[in-house]
C-alpha positions in Angstrom: 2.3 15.3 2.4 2.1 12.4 0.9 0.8 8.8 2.6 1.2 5.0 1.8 -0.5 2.3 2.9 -0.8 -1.5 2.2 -2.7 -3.9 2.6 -2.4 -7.7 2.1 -5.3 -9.7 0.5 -5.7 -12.5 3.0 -7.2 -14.7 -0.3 -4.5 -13.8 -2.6 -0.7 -13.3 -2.9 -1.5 -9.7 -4.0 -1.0 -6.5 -2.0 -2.9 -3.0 -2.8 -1.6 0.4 -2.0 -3.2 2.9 -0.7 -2.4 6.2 -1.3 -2.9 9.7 -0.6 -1.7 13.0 -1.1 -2.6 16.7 -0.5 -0.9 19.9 -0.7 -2.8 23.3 1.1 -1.8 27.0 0.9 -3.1 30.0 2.4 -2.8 33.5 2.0 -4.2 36.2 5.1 -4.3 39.8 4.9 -5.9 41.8 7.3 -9.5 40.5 7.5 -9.1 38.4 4.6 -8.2 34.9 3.9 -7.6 32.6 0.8 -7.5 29.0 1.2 -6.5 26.6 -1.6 -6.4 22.6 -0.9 -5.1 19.8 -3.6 -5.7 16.5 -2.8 -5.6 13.0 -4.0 -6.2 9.7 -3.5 -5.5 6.4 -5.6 -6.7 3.2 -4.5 -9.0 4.2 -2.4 -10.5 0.8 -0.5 -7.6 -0.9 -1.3 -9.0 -1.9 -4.7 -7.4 -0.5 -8.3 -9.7 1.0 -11.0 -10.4 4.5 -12.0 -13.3 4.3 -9.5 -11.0 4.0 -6.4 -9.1 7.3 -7.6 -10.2 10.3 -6.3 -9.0 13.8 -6.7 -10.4 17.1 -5.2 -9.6 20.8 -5.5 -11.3 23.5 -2.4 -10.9 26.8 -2.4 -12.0 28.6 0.3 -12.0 32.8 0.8 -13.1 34.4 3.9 -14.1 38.5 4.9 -13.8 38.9 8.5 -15.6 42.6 9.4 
């Protein structure tokens, strides 16, 4: 999934995208479940710069008894 957004500086003639991405899989078998989420995000605030990007990886495993 991937999502765009824009937004128009009111001060400027310049225009900042947002944007944002993930991709999630699972896996279940029986009682147990494996959970694996990718996600992105550049521009973050509307504002460039390496400190706007973000990126984060979860992985999740559950036991149910």
């Amino acid at each position: 999934m991937v999502i765009i957004i824009t937004n128009q500086n009111k001060k400027s003639s310049t225009n900042t995208e947002l944007e944002a991405s993930s991709v999630q899989i699972a896996y279940s078998a029986g009682g147990l479940s494996i959970r694996l989420a990718d996600a992105t995000i550049d521009n973050q605030n509307y504002q460039t710069g390496t400190a706007n990007s973000r990126d984060a990886t979860t992985l999740s495993v559950a036991l149910a008894f």
